[in-house]
C-alpha positions, 0 to 999 in steps of 0.5 A: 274737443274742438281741432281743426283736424280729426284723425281716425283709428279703426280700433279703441287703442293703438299698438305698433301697426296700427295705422290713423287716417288724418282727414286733411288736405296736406299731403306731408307730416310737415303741414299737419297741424301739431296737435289734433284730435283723434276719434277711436272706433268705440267713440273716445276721444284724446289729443294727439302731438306731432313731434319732429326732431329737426334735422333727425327726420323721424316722428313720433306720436304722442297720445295724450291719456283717455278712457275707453267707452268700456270705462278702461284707462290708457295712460298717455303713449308716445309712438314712433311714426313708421310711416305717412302716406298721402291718399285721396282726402288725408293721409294714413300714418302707421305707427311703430313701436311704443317709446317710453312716456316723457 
C-alpha cells in the first residue's frame, strides 16, 4: 500500500478512545490528505477516509475492512473523530464512538 501518509495505532483494531498518530506536517484535519494508510501495532495494514460534512464541523473516520496478523477479520468501521491535535511532527486524532457502516 503506498500513500502519501501513514498513521499509526498502538493497538490491532480501534475502539472508541482510541487515539492514531498521523505522521505529517499539516497541523489541521482540513490539510490531511482524504485517504491514508494506517499501520496497526501488530503489523496489518487498511485504508483509511477523512470525511468532513461541510458546514457540520464534525469528522468521521472510515476504516476500509482488513485482517489482523492473527488472521481475525474487521469488517469496514466508520468512527466519529473526538479530537485532532497538532504536536511535534504530525497530529493525534482520538476517536469517539463507532457509527453505523455505509
Amino acid at each position: 500500500m503506498t500513500l502519501s501518509i501513514t498513521a499509526y495505532v498502538g493497538y490491532s483494531h480501534l475502539f472508541p478512545g482510541a487515539r492514531l498518530w498521523l505522521e505529517t506536517s499539516g497541523e489541521r484535519l482540513e490539510h490531511m490528505p482524504e485517504v491514508f494508510a494506517l499501520e496497526f501495532s501488530d503489523g496489518s495494514w487498511s485504508s483509511a477516509h477523512l470525511f468532513h460534512e461541510p458546514g457540520d464541523g464534525s469528522w468521521e473516520l472510515i476504516v476500509e475492512g482488513y485482517s489482523t496478523k492473527r488472521g481475525t477479520p474487521v469488517d469496514e468501521r466508520v468512527w466519529t473523530v473526538t479530537a485532532a491535535e497538532a504536536l511535534e511532527g504530525g497530529l493525534e486524532l482520538k476517536l469517539g464512538s463507532r457509527l453505523p457502516s455505509g
